[in-house]
C-alpha positions in Angstrom: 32.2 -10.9 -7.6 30.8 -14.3 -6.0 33.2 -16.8 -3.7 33.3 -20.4 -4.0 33.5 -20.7 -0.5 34.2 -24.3 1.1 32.3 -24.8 4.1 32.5 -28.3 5.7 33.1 -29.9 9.4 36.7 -31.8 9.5 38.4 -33.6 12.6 41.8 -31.9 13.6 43.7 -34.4 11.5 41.6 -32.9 8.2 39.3 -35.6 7.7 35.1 -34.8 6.4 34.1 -38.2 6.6 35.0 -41.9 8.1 37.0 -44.2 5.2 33.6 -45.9 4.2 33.0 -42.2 2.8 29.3 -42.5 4.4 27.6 -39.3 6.6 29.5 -38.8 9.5 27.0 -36.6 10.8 26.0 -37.3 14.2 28.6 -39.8 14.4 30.9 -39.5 17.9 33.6 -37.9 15.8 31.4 -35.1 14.2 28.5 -34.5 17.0 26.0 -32.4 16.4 25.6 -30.3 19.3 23.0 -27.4 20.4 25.5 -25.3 20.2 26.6 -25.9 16.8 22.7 -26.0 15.3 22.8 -22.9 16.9 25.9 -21.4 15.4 23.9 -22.4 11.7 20.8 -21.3 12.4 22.6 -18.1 12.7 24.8 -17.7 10.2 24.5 -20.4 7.8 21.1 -21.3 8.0 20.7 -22.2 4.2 23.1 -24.9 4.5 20.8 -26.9 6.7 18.9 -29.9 4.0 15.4 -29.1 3.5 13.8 -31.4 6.1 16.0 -29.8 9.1 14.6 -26.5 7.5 10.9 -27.6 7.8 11.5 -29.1 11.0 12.9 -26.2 12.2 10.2 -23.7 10.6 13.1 -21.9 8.9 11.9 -20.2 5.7 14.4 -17.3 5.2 16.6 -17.1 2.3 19.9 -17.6 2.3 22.2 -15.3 4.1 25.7 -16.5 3.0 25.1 -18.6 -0.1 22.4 -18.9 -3.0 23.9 -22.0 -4.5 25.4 -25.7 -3.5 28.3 -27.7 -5.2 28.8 -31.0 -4.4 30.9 -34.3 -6.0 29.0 -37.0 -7.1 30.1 -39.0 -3.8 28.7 -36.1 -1.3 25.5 -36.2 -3.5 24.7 -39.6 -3.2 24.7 -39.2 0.7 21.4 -37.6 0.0 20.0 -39.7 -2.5 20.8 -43.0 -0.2 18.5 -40.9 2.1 15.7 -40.4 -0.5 16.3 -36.9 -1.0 17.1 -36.1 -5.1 18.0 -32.5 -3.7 18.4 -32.5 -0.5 18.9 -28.2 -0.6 15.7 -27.0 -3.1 15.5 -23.7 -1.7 19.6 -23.7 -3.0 20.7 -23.6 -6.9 22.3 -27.0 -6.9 24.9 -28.5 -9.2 26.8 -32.1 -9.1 29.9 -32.2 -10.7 30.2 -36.0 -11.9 31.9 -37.4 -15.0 30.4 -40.7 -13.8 26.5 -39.3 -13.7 24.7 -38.6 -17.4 21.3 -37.9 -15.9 20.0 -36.2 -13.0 17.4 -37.5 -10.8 16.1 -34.4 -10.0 15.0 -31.7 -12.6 16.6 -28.6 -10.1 19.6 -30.6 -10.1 22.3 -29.4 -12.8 24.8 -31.9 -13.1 28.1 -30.5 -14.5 30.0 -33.4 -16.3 33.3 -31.1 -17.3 35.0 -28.3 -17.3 34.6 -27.9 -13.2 36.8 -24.8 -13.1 35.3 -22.9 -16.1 32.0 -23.6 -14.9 32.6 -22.4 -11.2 34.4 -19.5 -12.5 31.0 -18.6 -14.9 28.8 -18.7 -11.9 31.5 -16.5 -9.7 31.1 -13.8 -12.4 26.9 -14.3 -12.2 25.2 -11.6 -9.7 24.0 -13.4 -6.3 25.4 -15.0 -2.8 28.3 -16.7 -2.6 29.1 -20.5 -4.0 28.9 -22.9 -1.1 31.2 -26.1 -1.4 29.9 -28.5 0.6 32.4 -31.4 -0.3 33.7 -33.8 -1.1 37.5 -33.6 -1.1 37.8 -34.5 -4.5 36.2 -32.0 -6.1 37.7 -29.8 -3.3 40.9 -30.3 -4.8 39.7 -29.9 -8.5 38.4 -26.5 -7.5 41.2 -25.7 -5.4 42.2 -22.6 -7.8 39.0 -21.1 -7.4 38.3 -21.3 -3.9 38.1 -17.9 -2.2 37.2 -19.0 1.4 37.4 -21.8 3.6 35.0 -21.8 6.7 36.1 -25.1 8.2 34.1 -26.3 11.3 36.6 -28.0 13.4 35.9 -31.0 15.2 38.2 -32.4 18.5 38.3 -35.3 17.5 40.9 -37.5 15.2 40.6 -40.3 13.3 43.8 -41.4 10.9 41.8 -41.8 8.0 38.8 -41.1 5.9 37.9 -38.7 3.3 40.8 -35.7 3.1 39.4 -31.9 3.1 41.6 -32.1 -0.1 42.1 -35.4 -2.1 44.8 -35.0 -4.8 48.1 -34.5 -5.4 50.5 -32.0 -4.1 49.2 -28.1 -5.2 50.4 -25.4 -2.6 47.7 -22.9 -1.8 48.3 -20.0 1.1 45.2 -19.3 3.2 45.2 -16.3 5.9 43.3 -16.7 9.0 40.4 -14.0 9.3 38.0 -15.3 12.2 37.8 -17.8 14.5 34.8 -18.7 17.3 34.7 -21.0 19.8 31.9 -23.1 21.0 30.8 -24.3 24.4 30.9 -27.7 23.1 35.1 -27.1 22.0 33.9 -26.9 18.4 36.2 -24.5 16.4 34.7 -22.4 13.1 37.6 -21.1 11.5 37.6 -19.1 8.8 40.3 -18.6 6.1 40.6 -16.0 3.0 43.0 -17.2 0.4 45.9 -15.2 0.8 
């Protein structure tokens, strides 16, 4: 069976983006390092958007995931940059009660019924489910997710986005790898216990 695997970069104090809710990529508290394009290049290099793939000349399919999930919030990042779907060589779904439409005919958008419909695709044959955020629908699919792969950040800023933005809901998580870049970036990954 498929995980719903949520891989995203955070700051030690478990924030994925600044309080605007804007990309933090690139941004002095999430830097994208040589080391770290490296570290995703070689093990997660579907989860690069498709212009840092054809910058890049990468072509291969996907080694961990055949298929994004993303809130409406996370989405929009990509739209505000002109891109519709920002992963096309990725089955892509937006969960939004807000969105009736989609811009983009490979983009499903998944109005309700978040956990029955994440718990459909687990059951399908293929990769695994990436999550790529936000921490909304992170805590909506809380139940459901198998894996976190969290990329680590040293920095911290007090607020922003949460990994997890809900109410209280215990889940126990068990440490199963951890690497270390040059750059003091931390992957850590986490099987649900």
């Amino acid at each position: 069976m498929r995980k719903l695997v949520y891989y995203v970069a955070t700051t030690l104090d478990g924030y994925i983006a600044g309080p605007d809710g804007g990309d933090p990529s690139g941004a002095d508290y999430f830097p994208i390092t040589p080391d770290l394009i490296q570290f995703i290049i070689e093990n997660y290099p579907e989860t690069l958007p498709g212009p840092a793939r054809a910058a890049m000349a990468i072509d291969s399919p996907g080694r961990a995931f055949d298929t994004v999930l993303e809130g409406r919030a996370s989405y929009e990042l990509g739209l505000a940059a002109g891109m519709t779907d920002a992963y096309p060589h990725l089955r892509h779904l937006v969960f939004s009660t807000s969105l009736t439409t989609s811009p983009d005919p490979a983009v499903e958008i998944v109005a309700s019924g978040a956990l029955e419909r994440v718990r459909a695709l687990k059951a399908e044959p293929g990769l695994d489910l990436w999550l790529v955020g936000g921490g909304t629908l992170a805590h909506s699919l809380l139940p459901e997710i198998d894996r976190l792969v969290l990329k680590q950040n040293r920095s911290v800023i007090g607020s922003g986005i949460p990994l997890f933005a809900g109410p209280f809901q215990p889940h126990l998580f068990r440490p199963v790898d951890e690497t270390l870049l040059e750059s003091g970036l931390r992957v850590l990954t986490y099987d649900r216990a």
